[in-house]
BALOBA-1460 file (C-alpha; in Angstrom, 3 decimals):
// residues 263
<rec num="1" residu="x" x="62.920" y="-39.494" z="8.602"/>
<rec num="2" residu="x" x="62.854" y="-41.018" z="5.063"/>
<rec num="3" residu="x" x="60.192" y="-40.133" z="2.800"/>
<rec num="4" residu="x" x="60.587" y="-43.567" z="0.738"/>
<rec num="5" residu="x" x="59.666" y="-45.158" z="3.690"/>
<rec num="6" residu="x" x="55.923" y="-43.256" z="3.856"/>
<rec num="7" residu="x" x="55.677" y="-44.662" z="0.497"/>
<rec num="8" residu="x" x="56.433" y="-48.110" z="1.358"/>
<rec num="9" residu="x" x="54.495" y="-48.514" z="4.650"/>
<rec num="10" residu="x" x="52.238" y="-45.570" z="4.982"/>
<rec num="11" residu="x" x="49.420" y="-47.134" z="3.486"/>
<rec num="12" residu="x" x="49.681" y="-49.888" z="5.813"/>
<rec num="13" residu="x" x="50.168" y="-47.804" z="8.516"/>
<rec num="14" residu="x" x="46.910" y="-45.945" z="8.028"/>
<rec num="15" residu="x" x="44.985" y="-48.943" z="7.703"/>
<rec num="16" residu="x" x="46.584" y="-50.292" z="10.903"/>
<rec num="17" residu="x" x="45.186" y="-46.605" z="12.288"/>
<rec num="18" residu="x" x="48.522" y="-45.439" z="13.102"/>
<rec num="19" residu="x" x="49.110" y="-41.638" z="13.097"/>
<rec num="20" residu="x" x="51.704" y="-40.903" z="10.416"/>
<rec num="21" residu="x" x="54.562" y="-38.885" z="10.682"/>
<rec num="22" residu="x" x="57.233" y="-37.202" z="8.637"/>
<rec num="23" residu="x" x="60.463" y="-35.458" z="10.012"/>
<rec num="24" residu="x" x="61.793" y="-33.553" z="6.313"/>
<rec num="25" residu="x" x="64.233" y="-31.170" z="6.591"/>
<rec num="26" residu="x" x="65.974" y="-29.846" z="2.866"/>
<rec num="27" residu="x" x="65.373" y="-27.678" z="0.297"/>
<rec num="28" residu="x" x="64.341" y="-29.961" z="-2.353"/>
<rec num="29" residu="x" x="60.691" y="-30.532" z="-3.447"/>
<rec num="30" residu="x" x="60.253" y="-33.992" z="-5.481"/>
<rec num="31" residu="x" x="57.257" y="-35.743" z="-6.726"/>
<rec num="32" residu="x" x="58.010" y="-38.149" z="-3.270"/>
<rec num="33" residu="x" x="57.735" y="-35.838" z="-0.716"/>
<rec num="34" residu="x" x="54.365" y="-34.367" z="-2.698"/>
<rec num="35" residu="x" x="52.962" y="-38.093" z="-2.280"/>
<rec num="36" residu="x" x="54.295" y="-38.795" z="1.201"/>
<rec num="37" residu="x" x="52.464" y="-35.402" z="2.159"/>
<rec num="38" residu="x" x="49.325" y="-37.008" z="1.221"/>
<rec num="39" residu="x" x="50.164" y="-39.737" z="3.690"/>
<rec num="40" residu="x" x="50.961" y="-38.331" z="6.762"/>
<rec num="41" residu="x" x="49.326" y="-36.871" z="9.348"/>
<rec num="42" residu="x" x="52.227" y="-34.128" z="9.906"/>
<rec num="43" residu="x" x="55.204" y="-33.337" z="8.587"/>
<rec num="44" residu="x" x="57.675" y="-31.856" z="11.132"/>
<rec num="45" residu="x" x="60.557" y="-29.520" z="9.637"/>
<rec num="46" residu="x" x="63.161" y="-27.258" z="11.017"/>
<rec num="47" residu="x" x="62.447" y="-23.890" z="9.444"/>
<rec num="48" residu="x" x="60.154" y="-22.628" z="7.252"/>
<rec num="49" residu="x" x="62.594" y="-23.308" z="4.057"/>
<rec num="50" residu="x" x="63.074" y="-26.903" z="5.172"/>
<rec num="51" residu="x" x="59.926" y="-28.156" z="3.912"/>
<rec num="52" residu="x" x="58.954" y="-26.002" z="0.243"/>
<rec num="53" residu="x" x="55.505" y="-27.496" z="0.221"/>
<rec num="54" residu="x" x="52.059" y="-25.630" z="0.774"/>
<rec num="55" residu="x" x="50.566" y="-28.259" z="3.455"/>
<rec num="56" residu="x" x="48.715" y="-27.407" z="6.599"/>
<rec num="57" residu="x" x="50.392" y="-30.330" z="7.693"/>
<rec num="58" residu="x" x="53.843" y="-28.633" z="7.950"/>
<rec num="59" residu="x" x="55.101" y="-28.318" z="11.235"/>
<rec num="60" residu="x" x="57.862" y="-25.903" z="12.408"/>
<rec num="61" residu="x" x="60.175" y="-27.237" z="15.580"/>
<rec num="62" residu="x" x="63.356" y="-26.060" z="15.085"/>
<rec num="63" residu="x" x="66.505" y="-28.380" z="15.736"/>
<rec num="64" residu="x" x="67.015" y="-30.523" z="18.635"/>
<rec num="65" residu="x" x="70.385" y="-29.364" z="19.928"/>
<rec num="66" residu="x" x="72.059" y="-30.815" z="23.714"/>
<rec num="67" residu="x" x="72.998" y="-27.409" z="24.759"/>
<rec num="68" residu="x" x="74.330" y="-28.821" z="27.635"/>
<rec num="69" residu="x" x="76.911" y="-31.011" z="25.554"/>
<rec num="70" residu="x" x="78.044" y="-28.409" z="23.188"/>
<rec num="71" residu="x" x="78.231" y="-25.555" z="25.603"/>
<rec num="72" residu="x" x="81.538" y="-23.324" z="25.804"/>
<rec num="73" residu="x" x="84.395" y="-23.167" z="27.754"/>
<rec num="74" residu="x" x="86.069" y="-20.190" z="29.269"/>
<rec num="75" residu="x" x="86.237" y="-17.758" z="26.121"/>
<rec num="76" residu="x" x="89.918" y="-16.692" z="25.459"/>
<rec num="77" residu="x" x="90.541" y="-14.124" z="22.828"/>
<rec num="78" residu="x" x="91.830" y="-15.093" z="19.041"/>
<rec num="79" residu="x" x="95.358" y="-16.159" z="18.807"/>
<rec num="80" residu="x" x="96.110" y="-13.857" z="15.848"/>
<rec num="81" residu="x" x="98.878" y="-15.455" z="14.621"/>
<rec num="82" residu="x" x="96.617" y="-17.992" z="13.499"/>
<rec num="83" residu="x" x="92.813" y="-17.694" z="12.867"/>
<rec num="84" residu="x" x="91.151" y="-20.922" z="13.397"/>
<rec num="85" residu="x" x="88.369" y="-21.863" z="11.018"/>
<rec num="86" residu="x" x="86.310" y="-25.307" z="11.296"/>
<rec num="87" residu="x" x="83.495" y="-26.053" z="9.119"/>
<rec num="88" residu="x" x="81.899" y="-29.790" z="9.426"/>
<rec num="89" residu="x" x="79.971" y="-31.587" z="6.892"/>
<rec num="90" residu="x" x="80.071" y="-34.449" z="4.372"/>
<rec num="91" residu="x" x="82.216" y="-33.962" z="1.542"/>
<rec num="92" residu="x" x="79.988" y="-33.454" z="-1.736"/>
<rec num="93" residu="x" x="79.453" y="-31.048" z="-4.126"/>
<rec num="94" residu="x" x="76.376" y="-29.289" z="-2.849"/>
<rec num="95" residu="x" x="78.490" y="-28.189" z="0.722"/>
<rec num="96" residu="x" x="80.449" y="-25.970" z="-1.701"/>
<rec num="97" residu="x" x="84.049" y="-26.614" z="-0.030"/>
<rec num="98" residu="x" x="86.072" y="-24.577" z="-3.372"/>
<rec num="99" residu="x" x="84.589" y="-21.539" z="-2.071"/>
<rec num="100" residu="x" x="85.828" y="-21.678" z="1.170"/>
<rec num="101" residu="x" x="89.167" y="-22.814" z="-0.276"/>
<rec num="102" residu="x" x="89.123" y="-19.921" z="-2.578"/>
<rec num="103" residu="x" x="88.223" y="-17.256" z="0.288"/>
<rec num="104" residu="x" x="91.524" y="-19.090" z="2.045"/>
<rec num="105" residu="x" x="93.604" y="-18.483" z="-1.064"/>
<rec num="106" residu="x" x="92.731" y="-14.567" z="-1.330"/>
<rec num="107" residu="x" x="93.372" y="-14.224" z="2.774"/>
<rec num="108" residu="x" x="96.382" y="-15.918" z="2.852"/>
<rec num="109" residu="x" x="98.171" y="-13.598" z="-0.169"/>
<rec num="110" residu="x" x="96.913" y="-10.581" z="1.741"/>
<rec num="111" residu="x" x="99.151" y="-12.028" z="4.839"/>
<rec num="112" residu="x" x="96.323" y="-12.968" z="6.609"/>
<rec num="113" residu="x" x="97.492" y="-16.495" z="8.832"/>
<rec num="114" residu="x" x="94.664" y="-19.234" z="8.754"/>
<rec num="115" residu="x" x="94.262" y="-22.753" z="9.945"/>
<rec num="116" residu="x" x="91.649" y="-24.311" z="8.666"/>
<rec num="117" residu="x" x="90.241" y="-27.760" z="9.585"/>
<rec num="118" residu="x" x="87.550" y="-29.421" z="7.309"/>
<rec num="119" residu="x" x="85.684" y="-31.899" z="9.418"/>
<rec num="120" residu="x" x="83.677" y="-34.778" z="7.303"/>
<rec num="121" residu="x" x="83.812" y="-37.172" z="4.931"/>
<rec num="122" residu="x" x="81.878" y="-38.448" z="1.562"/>
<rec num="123" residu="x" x="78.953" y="-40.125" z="2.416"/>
<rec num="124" residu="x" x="77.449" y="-41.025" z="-0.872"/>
<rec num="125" residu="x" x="78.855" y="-43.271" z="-3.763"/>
<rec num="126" residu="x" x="78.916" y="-40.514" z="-6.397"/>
<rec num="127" residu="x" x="80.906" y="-38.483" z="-3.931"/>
<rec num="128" residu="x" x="83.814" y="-41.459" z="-3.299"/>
<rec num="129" residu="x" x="86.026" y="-39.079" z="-5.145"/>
<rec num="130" residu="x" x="85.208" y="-35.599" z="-3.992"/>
<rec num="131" residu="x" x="88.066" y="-35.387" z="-1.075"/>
<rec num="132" residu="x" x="90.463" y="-36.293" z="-2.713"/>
<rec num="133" residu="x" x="89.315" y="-33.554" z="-5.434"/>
<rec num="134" residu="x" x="89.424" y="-30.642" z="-3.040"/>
<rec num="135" residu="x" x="92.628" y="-32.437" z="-1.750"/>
<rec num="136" residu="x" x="94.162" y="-31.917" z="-4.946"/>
<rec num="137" residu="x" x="92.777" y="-28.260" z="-4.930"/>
<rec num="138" residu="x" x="94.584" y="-27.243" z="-1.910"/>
<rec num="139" residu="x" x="98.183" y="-28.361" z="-2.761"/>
<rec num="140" residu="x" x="97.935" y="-26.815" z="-6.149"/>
<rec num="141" residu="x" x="97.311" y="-23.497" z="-4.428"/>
<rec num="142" residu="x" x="100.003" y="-24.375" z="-1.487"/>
<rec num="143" residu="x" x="97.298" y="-24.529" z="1.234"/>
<rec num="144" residu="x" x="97.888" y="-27.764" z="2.206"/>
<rec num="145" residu="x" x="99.608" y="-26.699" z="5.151"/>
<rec num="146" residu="x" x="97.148" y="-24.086" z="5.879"/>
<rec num="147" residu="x" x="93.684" y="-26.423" z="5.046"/>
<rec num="148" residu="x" x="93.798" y="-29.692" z="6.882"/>
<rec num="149" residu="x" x="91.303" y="-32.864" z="6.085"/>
<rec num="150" residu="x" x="90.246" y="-34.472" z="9.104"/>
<rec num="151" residu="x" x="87.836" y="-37.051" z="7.809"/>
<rec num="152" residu="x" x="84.721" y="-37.776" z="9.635"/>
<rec num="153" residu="x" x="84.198" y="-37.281" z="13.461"/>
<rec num="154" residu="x" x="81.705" y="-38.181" z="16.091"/>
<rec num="155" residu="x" x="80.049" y="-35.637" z="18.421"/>
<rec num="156" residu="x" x="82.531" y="-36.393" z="21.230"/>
<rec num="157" residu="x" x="85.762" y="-35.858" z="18.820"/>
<rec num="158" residu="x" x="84.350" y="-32.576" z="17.377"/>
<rec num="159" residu="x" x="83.949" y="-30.644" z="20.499"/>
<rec num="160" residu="x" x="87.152" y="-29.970" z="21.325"/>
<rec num="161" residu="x" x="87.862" y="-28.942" z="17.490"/>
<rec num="162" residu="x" x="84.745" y="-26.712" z="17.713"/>
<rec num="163" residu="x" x="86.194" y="-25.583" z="21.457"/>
<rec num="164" residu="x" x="89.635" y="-24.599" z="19.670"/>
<rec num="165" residu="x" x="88.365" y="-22.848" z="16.806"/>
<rec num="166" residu="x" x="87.936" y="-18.942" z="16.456"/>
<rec num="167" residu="x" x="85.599" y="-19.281" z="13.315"/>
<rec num="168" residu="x" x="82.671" y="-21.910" z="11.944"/>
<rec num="169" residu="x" x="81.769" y="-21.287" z="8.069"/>
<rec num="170" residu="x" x="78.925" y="-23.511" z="6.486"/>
<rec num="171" residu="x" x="78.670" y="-22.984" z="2.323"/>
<rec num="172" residu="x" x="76.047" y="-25.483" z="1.836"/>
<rec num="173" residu="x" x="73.750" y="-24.869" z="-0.890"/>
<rec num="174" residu="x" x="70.845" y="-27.741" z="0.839"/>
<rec num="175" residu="x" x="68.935" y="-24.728" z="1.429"/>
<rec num="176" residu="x" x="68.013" y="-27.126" z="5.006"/>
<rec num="177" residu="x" x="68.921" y="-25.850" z="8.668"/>
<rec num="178" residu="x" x="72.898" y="-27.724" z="9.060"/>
<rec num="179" residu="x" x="73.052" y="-28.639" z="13.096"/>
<rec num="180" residu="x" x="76.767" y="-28.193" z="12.977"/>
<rec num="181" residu="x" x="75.857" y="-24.437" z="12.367"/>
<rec num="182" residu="x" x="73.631" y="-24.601" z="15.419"/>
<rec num="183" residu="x" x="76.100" y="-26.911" z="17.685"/>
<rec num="184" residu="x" x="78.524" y="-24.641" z="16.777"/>
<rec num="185" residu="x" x="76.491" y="-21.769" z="18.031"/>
<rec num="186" residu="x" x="76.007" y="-23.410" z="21.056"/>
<rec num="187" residu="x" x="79.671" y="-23.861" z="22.355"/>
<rec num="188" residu="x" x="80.190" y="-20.189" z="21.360"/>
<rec num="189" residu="x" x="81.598" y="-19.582" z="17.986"/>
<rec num="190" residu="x" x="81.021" y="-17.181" z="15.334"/>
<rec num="191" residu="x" x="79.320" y="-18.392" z="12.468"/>
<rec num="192" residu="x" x="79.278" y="-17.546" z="8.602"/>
<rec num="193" residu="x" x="76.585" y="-18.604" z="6.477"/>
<rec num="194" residu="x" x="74.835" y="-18.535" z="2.801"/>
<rec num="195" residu="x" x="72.558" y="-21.070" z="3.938"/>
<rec num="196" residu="x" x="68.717" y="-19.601" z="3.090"/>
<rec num="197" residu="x" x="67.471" y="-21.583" z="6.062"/>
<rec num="198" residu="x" x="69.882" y="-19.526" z="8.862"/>
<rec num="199" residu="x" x="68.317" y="-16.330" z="7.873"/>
<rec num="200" residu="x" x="65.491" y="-16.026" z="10.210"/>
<rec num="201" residu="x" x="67.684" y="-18.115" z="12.691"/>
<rec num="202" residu="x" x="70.432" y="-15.523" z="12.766"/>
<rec num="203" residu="x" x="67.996" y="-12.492" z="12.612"/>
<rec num="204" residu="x" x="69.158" y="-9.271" z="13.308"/>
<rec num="205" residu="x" x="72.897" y="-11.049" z="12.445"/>
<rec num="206" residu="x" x="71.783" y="-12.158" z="9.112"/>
<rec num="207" residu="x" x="73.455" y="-9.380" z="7.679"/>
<rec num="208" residu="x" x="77.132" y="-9.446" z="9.253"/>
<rec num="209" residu="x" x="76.970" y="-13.407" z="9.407"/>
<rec num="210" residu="x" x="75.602" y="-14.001" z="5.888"/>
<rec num="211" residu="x" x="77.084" y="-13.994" z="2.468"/>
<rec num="212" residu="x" x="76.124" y="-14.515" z="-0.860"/>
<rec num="213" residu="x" x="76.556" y="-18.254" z="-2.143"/>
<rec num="214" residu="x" x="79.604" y="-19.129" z="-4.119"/>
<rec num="215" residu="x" x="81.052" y="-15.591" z="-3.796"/>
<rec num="216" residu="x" x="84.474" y="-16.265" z="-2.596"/>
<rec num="217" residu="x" x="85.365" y="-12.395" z="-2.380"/>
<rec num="218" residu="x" x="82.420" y="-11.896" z="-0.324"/>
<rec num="219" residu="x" x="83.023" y="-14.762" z="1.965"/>
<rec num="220" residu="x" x="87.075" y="-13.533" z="2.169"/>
<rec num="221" residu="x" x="85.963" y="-10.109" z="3.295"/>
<rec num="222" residu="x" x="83.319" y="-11.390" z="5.969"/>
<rec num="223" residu="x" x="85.929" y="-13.769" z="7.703"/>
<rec num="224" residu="x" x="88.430" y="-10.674" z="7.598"/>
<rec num="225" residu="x" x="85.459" y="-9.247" z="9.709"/>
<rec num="226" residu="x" x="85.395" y="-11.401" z="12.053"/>
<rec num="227" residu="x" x="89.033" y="-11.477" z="12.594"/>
<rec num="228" residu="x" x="88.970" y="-7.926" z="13.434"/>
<rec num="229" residu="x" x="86.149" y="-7.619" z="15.814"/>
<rec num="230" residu="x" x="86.964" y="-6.713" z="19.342"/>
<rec num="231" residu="x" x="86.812" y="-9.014" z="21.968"/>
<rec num="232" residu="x" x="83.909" y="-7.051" z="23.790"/>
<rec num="233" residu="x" x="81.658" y="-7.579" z="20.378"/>
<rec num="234" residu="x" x="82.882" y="-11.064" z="19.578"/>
<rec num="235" residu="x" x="81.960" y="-11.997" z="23.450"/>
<rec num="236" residu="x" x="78.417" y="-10.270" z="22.195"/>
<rec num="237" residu="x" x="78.026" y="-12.054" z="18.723"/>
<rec num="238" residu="x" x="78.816" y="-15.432" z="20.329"/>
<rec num="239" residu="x" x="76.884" y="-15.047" z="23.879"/>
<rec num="240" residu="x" x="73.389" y="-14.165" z="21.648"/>
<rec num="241" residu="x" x="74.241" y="-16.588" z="19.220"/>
<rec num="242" residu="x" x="74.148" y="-19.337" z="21.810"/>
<rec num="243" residu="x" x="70.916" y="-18.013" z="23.462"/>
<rec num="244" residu="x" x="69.232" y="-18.472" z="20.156"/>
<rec num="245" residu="x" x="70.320" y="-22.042" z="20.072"/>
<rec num="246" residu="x" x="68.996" y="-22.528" z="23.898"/>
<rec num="247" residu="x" x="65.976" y="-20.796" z="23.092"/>
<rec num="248" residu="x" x="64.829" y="-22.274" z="19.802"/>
<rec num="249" residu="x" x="66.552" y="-25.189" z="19.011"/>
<rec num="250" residu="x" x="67.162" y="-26.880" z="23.038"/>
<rec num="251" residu="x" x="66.725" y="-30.611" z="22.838"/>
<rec num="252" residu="x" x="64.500" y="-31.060" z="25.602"/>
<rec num="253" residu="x" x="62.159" y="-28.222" z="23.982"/>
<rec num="254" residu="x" x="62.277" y="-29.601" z="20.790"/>
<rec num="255" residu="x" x="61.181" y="-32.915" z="22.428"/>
<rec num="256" residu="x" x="57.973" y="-30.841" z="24.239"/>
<rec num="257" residu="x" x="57.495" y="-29.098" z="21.263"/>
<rec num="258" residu="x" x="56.508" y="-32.861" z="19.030"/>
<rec num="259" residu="x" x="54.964" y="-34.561" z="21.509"/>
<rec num="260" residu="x" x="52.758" y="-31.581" z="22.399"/>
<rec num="261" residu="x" x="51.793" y="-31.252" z="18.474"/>
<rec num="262" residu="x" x="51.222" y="-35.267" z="18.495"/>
<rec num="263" residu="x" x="48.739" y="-35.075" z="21.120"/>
């Protein structure tokens, strides 16, 4: 899953005739990943933005989701009093978290009520001080009791988050396909996106679930949408979303779908 690690061992492992392999899923393109292509046997990605190279070798599969795991619960409709929003991630730069913050600012002065819970934490060094950054963001615009930091969570303590919530938004700028966006799919939430790689995931969606990246406005008036929607269309938007999940991105098909390409 590391392309430093095709350039430390592939060699060896082609001269011990093992068949090479590559799992590469964002939307940068460095000299590494050109080199590790010439490696490998196959590169296996998630869409066709997750690897930017022009290989033969390039592999589509999808995401390998437990559908069964993050799977819905009796739907209720909205409490709205209070919109819940969740978006999960690590807390860096590139997820884009001041847009979402912004969006939260304009919503709230038009007497919209919110709670929104931001589920991650930083993962790299350079990012040590990023929460504490968007921390600081928050209580200068009074959201702090609107916007709540949870830190990071396993897969068994975000369920029931993703279960309570009304509303998922992803601002990442990776330009890769974010599982959270899929696992939140799955249990039955409505998603919004500027994430290039959800567009042929979402497909005829793309347009109502999609906004343009960094646009705050944009992203305000799409989750203003959504609060609005009826509960027969919500009950639509969120049943298809999770068949997409179940039929493109199921673990045990994405399991078929690499061993059958291995063969």
């Amino acid at each position: 899953m590391n392309k430093e690690y095709v350039l430390l061992g592939g060699l060896l492992w082609k001269l011990l005739k093992k068949k090479v392999t590559l799992w590469y899923a964002h939307g940068r393109t460095d000299w590494i990943l050109q080199v590790a292509e010439k490696i490998v046997d196959i590169i296996f990605t998630s869409t066709k933005s997750g690897c930017r190279l022009n290989s033969p070798k390039i592999k589509i599969v999808g995401q390998g989701i437990d559908v069964d795991f993050f799977a819905p619960v009796e739907s209720s409709a909205p409490n709205h009093k209070v919109f819940k929003i969740i978006t999960i991630g690590r807390l860096s730069p590139v997820k884009d978290y001041p847009t979402l913050i912004k969006a939260v600012e304009m919503l709230v002065a038009e007497g919209v009520h919110l709670d929104v819970s931001v589920v991650g934490g930083s993962v790299l060094a350079e990012d040590a001080l990023f929460p504490s950054f968007l921390k600081k963001i928050a209580e200068e615009k009074k959201l702090d009791s609107t916007i709540h930091f949870l830190g990071g969570k396993s897969n068994q303590e975000v369920l029931p988050y993703l279960r309570e919530s009304d509303l998922f938004v992803n601002m990442s700028h990776t330009g890769s396909l974010d599982k959270a966006v899929l696992e939140a799919m799955a249990v039955g939430l409505p998603v919004l996106t500027c994430n290039e790689a959800l567009e042929d995931v979402l497909g005829n969606y793309r347009e109502i679930l999609m906004y343009p990246k960094g646009n705050y406005a944009a992203l305000a008036k799409k989750i203003k949408m959504i609060t609005e929607l009826s509960s027969i269309k919500r009950e639509q938007i969120t049943r298809e979303l999770r068949e997409m999940v179940v039929k493109n991105h199921s673990l045990s098909d994405f399991i078929k779908k690499i061993l059958e390409i291995m063969k």
